[in-house]
C-alpha positions as CSV (number, residue, x, y, z in Angstrom):
1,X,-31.1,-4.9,243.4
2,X,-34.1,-3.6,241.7
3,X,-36.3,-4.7,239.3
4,X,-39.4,-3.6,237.6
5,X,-41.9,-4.8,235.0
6,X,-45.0,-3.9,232.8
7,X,-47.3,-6.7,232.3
8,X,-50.5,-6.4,229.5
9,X,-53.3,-7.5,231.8
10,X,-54.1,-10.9,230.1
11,X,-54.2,-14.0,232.1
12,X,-51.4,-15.2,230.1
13,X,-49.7,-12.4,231.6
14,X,-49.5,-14.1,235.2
15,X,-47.4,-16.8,233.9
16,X,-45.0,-14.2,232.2
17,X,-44.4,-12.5,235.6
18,X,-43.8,-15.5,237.8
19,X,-41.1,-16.9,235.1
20,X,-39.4,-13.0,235.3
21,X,-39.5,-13.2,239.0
22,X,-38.2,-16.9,238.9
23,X,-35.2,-16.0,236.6
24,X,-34.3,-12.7,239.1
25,X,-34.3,-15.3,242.2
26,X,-32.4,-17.7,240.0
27,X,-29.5,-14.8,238.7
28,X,-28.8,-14.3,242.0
29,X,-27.6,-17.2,244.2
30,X,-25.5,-14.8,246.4
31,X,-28.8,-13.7,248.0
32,X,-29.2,-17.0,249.6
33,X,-32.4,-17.4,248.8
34,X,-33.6,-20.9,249.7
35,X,-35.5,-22.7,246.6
36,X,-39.0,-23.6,248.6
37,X,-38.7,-20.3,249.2
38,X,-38.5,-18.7,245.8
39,X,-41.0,-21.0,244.7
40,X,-43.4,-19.2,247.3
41,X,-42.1,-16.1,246.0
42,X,-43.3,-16.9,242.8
43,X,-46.7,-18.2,244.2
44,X,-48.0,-15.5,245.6
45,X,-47.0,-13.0,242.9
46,X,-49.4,-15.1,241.3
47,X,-51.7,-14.7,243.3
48,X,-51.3,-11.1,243.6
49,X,-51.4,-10.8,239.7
50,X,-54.2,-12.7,239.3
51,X,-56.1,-10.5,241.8
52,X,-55.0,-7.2,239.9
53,X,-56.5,-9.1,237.1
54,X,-59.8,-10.6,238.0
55,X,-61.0,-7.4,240.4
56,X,-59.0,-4.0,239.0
57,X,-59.1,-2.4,235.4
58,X,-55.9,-4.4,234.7
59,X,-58.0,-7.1,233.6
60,X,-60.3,-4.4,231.3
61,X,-57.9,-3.9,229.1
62,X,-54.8,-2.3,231.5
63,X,-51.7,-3.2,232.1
64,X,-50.0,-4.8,236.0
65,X,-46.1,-3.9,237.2
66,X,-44.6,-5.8,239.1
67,X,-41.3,-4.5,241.4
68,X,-39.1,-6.6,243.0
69,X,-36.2,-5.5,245.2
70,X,-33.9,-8.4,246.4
71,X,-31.6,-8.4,249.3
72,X,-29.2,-10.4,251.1
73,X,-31.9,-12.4,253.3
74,X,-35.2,-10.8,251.9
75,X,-37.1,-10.0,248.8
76,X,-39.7,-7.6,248.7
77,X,-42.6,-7.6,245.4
78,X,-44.9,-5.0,244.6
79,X,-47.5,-6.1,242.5
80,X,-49.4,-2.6,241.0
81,X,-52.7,-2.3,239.5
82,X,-54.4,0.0,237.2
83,X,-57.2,0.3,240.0
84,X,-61.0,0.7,239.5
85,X,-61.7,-1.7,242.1
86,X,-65.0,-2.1,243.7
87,X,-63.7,-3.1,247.2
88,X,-60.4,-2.7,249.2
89,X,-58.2,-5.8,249.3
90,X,-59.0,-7.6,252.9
91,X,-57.9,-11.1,254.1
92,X,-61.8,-12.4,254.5
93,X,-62.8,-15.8,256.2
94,X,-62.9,-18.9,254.2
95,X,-65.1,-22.1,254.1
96,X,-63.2,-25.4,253.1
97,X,-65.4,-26.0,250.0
98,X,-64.8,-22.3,249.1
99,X,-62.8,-22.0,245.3
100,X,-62.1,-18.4,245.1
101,X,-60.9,-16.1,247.3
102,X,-57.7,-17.6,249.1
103,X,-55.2,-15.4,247.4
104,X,-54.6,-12.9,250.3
105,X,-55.2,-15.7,252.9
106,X,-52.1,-17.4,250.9
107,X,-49.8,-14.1,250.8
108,X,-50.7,-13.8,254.6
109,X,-49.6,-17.0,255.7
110,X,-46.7,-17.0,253.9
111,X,-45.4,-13.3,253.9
112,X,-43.3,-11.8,256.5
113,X,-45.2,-9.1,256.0
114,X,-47.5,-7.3,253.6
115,X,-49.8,-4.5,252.7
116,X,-51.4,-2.5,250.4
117,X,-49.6,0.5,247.9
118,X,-50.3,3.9,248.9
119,X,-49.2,7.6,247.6
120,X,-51.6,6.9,244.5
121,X,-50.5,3.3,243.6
122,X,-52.8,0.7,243.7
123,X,-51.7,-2.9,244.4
124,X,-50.1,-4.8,247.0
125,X,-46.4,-5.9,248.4
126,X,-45.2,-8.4,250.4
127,X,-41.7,-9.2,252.0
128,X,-40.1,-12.7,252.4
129,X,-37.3,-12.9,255.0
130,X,-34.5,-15.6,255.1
131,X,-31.6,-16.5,256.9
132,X,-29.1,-16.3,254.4
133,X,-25.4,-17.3,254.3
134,X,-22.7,-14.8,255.4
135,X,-21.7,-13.0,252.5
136,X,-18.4,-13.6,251.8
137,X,-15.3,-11.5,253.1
138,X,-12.7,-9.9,251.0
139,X,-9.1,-9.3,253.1
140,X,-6.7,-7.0,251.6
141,X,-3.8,-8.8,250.4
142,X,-1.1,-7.8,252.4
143,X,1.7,-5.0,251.2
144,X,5.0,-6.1,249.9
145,X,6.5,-5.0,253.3
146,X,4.2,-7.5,255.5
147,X,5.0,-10.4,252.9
C-alpha cells in the first residue's frame, strides 16, 4: 500500500504528518506492525520533517511530502524537500550536552536502513523491518464431489 502527502512547511506541519502516518500504521493491523515500532516510525518522520523544515526552502515558505509504502513486515517513508540546502544531510558526531543535531543520528540508529532521494528529489527515506505474523491462508472450499 502506498501513500503520499503534501505538507505546507510550517512547524505545525510536523505534527500533521506524524498523526497521518500514525493513522496509516493504525488502518492497517494485517501488516503486523508492532506498536513500539510504529511509534518509532512516527518519530523519526519527525525528525525528518523537522530537518526539511529548519535547513531546506520547505521551511521558506515551501511545502514537505511525505511517502509511505507499507508491507507485510516493513514500512518504508520518504520524507521530500523543496531543497535549497546549504549542506548534504550527514550523520555528524555529537557531544552529550549538544541540543540540535541528533535527528539523523536518531533515524540511523533506529532504521534498517536509510538514505538520501536521488533522480532530482531532495529528502530522505528510511525502512523499518519487522517480523510480522504469517498472513493468513485462504483454502478453497472443497467441490460438491469431495464433500
Amino acid at each position: 500500500m502506498r501513500y503520499s502527502q503534501t505538507f505546507p512547511g510550517r512547524a505545525d506541519q510536523v505534527r500533521e504528518a506524524r498523526r497521518w502516518l500514525d493513522g496509516i500504521v493504525s488502518a492497517h493491523p494485517e501488516a503486523g506492525m508492532p506498536d513500539d515500532l510504529a511509534a518509532t516510525a512516527v518519530l523519526l518522520l519527525s525528525e525528518a520533517a523537522t530537518n526539511a523544515l529548519r535547513y531546506t526552502d520547505s521551511g521558506r515558505g515551501g511545502k514537505f511530502t511525505v511517502r509511505a509504502r507499507l508491507r507485510h513486515g516493513a514500512l518504508t517513508v520518504a520524507c521530500e524537500d523543496d531543497g535549497g540546502a546549504a549542506t548534504v544531510p550527514i550523520v555528524r558526531p555529537l557531544t552529550p550536552d549538544e541540543v540540535r543535531g541528533r535527528g539523523l543520528a536518531l533515524i540511523d540508529a533506529f532504521a534498517e536502513t536509510w538514505g538520501l532521494l536521488v533522480a532530482e528529489r531532495n529528502g530522505v527515506f528510511y525502512t523499518l523491518t519487522w517480523k510480522a505474523p504469517p498472513l493468513a491462508r485462504v483454502l478453497p472450499l472443497p467441490s460438491p464431489t469431495e464433500r
